[in-house]
C-alpha positions, 0 to 999 in steps of 0.5 A: 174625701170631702165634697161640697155643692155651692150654687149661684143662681143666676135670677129669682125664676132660677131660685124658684125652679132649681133651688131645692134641686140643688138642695137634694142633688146636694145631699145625693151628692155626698151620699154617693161620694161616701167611701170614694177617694182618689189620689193627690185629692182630698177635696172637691168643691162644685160650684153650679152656676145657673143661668137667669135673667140677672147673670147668665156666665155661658149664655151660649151652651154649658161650660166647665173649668176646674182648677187644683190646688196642690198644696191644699190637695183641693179641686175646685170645679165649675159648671155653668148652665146657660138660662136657656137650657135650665129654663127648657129643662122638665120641672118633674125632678128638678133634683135628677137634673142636676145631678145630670149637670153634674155628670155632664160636667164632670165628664167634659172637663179638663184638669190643669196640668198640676192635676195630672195623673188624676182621674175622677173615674171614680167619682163619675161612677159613683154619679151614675150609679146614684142617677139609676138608683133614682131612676129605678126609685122613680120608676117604682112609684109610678108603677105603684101608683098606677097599679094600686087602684087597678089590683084594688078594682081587680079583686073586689069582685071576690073570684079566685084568682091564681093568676095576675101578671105585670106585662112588658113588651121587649121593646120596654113600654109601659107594663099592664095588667093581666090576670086568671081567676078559676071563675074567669076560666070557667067561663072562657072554656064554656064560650069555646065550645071546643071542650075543657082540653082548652083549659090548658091553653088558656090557662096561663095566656094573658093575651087570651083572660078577658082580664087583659090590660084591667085597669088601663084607666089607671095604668095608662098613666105610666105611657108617657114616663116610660116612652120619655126614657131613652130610645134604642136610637138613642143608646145603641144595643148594648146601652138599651139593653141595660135600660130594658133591665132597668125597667124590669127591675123596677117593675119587679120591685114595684109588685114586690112592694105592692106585695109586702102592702098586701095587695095580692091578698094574705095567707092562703089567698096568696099562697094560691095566687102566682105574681109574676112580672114578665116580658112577651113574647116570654124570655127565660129571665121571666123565671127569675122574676116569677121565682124572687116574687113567690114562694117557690115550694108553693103548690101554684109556683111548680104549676106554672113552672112545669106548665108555663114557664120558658127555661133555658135549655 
C-alpha cells in the first residue's frame, strides 16, 4: 500500500522544531508500512498540520478528519496538532513525537460512511511496533553511553574480575553497575573476620562488592530517562509489565553490544568473566538473560548456574 506524510507547518518556530521531525517520522513511516494492506484501500496520504504563530487550524485540543475516495481506493487523513501542545512537546526526539501524533490520529479517527468495513488495525500496529522499536533503540544508547567509561574506569585497575552485573530493580529504574573480581573477594573475606566459608555468600552479591553502583558519575545519567517512562499509574498491570520487559530487553542488548566493542575483555579474559543483566530481588527470567549473554559451556557460567542462579521449579 501506498503512504505518504505532507506536513503544514503553521510558523517558522514550527519548521525549526519539528521539520526534520517529520522528515524522519516520514521514513519510519513508510518502512513500518511495508508489507501492510488493508481491503478496499490502496493509498493513505497523512496530511500533519502543526500549529504556529502564522496558522493554528485546532488552537483548542488535536483533531482528526479523514476522507475516502472509492473510486481512486484512496484515504486522506488529517491530523491537526494545536501551537500549544507542539511548542510544550520535549525537543529530545522530535521524530518519536510525531510518530506519536500519528498514533494518536489514527486511533481517534472516524472513517466516512463509504470507508466502511474498514479498519486500519493493521496500520496501527505496525505504528506501534515502529514506536517500541525506537523505544528500545533509544534506551540502548543511553545505557551505552553511560556504561562505557564506567566499565572502562572499572577494569583499568588490572584485577580479575569474574563477575560484573548490570542492575535493575522490579520497579524498573535506571540500571547500575555491579562487579566481582577474586582480588575484591580476597580482601571482603579478610575484613569478615568470620573465615573463608564467607566466600560463597559473598561471592556473587552485588549488594555486598564494594564494587556496588561503580561508576554512578556516569550512570547516574540514565535516572531521568528512565524515570520519564511511563509509570505503572499510568499504564495499569498488565501494560507495566510489558514496559518492564521492554527496559530489560534494552538493557540486555546494550551489554550485548557493549560486548561485541570489547568491553568485557577478549578471549580468555572473557571466558573467565559472567556478564549478566539482572532484576532484584532475583526472578528466573534472569537466567534467560545471563545464559544469551554468555557462553553457556563456559567454566564460569555453570558456576554460577549452580551457585547463584534462581530456576524455576
Amino acid at each position: 500500500m501506498e503512504v505518504s506524510l505532507t506536513a503544514r507547518l503553521g510558523g517558522p518556530e514550527v519548521g525549526i522544531l519539528f521539520l526534520a521531525g517529520v522528515v524522519h517520522a516520514r521514513k519510519r513511516l513508510k518502512a513500518a508500512m511495508g508489507g501492510v494492506s488493508l481491503v478496499g484501500l490502496d493509498a493513505m496520504d497523512i496530511t500533519l498540520h502543526i500549529g504556529g504563530s502564522i496558522t493554528d487550524i485546532s488552537p483548542a485540543e488535536p483533531s482528526v478528519d479523514a476522507r475516502y475516495f472509492k473510486q481512486q481506493r484512496r484515504l486522506k487523513i488529517f491530523v491537526s496538532i494545536p501551537s500549544a501542545e507542539a511548542q510544550a512537546s520535549p525537543q529530545e526526539d522530535v521524530g518519536r513525537r510525531v510518530t506519536e501524533w500519528l498514533v494518536h490520529g489514527l486511533e481517534s479517527v472516524v472513517l466516512p460512511r463509504s470507508a466502511a468495513g474498514m479498519t486500519l488495525g493493521p496500520v496501527l500496529s505496525a505504528l506501534r511496533r515502529d514506536l517500541k522499536t525506537q523505544d528500545v533503540n533509544g534506551l540502548v544508547d543511553l545505557v551505552c553511553k553511560a556504561f562505557r567509561p564506567a566499565l572502562l574506569d572499572l577494569f583499568r585497575g588490572g584485577e580479575s574480575f569474574y563477575y560484573c552485573t548490570f542492575v535493575m530493580t522490579g520497579e524498573g529504574h535506571a540500571p547500575f553497575l555491579s562487579a566481582w573480581s577474586e582480588e575484591a573477594l580476597a580482601r571482603a573475606v579478610d575484613e569478615s573476620g568470620e573465615g573463608p566459608e564467607v566466600a560463597a555468600d559473598l561471592r556473587w552479591s552485588y549488594a555486598d562488592s564494594p564494587y556496588v553502583d561503580f561508576g554512578s558519575e556516569y550512570t547516574e545519567k540514565l535516572r531521568a530517562p528512565f524515570l520519564a517512562r511511563p509509570s505503572l499509574q499510568e499504564l495499569g498491570v498488565d501494560e507495566w509489565e510489558k514496559e518492564i520487559e521492554l527496559r530489560m530487553d534494552a538493557v540486555e542488548q546494550a551489554a550485548r553490544q557493549l560486548d561485541a566493542e570489547g568491553a568485557f575483555g577478549a578471549g580468555q579474559r572473557r571466558s573467565r568473566l559472567l556478564v549478566a543483566v539482572e532484576s532484584m530481588p532475583p526472578v528466573p527470567s534472569n537466567v534467560d538473560r545471563v545464559a544469551r549473554l554468555n557462553d553457556t559451556n563456559s567454566d564460569i557460567f555453570k558456576q554460577w548456574l549452580e551457585e547463584a542462579a534462581e530456576v524455576d521449579g
